[in-house]
PLY file of the C-alpha trace (Angstrom):
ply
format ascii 1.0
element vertex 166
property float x
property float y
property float z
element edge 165
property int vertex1
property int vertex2
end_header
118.31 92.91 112.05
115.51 94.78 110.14
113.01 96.90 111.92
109.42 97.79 110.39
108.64 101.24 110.83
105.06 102.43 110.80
106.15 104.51 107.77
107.06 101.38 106.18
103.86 99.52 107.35
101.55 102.36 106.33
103.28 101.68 102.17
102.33 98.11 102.57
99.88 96.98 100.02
97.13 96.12 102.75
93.84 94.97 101.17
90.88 96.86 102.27
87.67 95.80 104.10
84.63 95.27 101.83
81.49 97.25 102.29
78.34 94.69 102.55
74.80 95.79 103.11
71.84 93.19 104.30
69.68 94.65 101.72
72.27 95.11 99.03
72.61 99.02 99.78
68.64 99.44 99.44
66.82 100.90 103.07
63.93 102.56 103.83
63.46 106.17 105.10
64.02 106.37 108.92
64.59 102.79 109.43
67.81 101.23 110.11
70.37 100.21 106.83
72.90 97.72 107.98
76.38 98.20 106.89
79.24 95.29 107.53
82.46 95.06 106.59
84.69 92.38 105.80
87.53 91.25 108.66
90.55 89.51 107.89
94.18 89.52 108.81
96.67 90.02 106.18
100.18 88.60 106.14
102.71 89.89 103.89
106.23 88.72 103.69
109.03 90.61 102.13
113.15 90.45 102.29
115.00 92.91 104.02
118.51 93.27 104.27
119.24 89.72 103.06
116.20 88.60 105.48
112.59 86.79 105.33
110.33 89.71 106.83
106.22 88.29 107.53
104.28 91.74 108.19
100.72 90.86 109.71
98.10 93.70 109.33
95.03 93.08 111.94
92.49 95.30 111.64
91.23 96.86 115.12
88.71 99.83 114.01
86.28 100.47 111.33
85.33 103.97 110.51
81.99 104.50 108.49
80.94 107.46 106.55
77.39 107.20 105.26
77.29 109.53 103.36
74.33 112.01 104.60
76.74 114.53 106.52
76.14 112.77 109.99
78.96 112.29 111.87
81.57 109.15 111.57
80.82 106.57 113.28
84.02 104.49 114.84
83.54 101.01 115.97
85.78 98.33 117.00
83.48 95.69 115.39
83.16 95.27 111.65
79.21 94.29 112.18
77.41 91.36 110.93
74.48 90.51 108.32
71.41 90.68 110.35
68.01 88.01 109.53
65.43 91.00 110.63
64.52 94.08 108.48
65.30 97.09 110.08
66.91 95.82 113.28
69.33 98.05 114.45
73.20 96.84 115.31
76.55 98.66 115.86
77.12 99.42 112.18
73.38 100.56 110.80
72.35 103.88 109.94
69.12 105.74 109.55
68.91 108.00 106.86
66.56 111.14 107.40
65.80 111.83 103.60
65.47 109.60 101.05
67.95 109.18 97.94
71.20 107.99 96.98
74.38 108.35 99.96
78.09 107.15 98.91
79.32 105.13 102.20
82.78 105.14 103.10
84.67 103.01 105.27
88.62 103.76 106.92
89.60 100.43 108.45
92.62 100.83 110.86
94.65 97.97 111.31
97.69 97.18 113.69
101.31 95.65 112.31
103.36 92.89 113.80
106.33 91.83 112.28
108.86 88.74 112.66
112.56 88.36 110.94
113.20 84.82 109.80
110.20 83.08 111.88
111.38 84.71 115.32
108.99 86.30 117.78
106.19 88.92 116.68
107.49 92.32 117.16
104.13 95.31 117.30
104.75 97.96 115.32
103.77 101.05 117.30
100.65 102.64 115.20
98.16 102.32 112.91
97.89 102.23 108.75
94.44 103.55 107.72
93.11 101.60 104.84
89.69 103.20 102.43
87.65 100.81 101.38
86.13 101.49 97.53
82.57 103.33 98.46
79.13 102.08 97.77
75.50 103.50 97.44
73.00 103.10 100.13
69.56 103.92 98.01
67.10 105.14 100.13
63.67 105.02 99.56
60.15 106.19 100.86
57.02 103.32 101.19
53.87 104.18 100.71
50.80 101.86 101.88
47.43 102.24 100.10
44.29 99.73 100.68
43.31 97.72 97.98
39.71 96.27 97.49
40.19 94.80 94.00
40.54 91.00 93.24
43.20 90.64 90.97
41.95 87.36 89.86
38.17 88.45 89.27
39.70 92.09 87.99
43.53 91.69 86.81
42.88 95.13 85.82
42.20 96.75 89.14
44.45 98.98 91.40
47.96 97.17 92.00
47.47 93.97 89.60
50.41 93.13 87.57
52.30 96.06 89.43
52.42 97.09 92.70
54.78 99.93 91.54
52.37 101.73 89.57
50.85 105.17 91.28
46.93 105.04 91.04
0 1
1 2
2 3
3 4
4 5
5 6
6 7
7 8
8 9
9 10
10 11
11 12
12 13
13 14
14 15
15 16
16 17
17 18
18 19
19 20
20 21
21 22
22 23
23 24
24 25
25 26
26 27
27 28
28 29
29 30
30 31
31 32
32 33
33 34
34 35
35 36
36 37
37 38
38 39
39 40
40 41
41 42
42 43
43 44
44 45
45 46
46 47
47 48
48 49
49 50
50 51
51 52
52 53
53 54
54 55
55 56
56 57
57 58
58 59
59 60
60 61
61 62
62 63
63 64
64 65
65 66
66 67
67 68
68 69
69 70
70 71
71 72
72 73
73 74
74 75
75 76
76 77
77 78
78 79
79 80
80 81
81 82
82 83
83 84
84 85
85 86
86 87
87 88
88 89
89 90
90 91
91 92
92 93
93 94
94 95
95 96
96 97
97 98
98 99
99 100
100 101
101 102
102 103
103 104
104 105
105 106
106 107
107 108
108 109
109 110
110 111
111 112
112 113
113 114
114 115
115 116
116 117
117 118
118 119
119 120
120 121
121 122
122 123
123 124
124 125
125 126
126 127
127 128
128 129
129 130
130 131
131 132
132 133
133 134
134 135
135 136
136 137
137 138
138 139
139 140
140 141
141 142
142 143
143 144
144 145
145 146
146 147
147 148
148 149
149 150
150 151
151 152
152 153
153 154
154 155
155 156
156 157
157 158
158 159
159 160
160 161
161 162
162 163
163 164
164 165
């Protein structure tokens, strides 16, 4: 009968978790960026030794790196999109300077196999699995009162563009 080693799980093409942001990577000095991953078992069937292998991949940890130097966080919950700005969850960060911060993400998953549709058998271990990075773009807000009124002056402060430095 075939046996899966971890070895042979670990060189299994396992699809990795996607990197989602609320925001779409944007955040906001100091205030919390959610990060989320994608979560979904993978089942992979192969032959081996004359035999009809299914491999299932289930991932059990996420490992985020945002970037910034701070340390890793591990979490056995890929996170979830959040309605509220700036609420924090299990998987947001809060970035100290502003700019542009490559996140990572390591998703570890667990293997189970069965040979010819028999019982699940656990391969002992875990295969680590890097997601493709993405940029969390950080900015700074500024506030400024505004006594114009852009209909009586469209050319005042902040009318038209309320990027524009005055």
């Amino acid at each position: 009968m075939p046996v899966v080693t971890l070895a042979d799980f670990r060189r299994l093409d396992i699809a990795p978790s996607e990197i989602e942001s609320d925001s779409g990577g944007f955040g906001l000095i100091r205030g919390n960026t959610n990060f989320f991953a994608t979560e979904e078992d993978q089942t992979l069937n192969t032959t081996m030794l004359g035999q009809q292998v299914a491999i299932q991949a289930v991932p059990v940890q996420w490992t985020w790196d945002y970037g910034d130097g701070s340390e890793q966080l591990s979490n056995p919950y890929p996170g979830g999109p959040q309605v509220e700005f700036n609420q924090e969850t299990t998987t947001s960060h809060v970035y100290e300077d502003t700019g542009q911060y490559p996140v990572g993400l390591t998703t570890s998953y667990r293997g189970q196999f069965s040979v010819n549709e028999g019982p699940w058998i656990a391969i002992p271990g875990t295969a680590e699995v890097p997601s493709e990075p993405v940029t969390a773009d950080i900015w700074r807000s500024k506030s400024k009162n505004v006594a114009e009124d852009c209909h009586e002056n469209p050319e005042g402060w902040a009318c038209g563009n309320p990027f524009v430095e005055g």
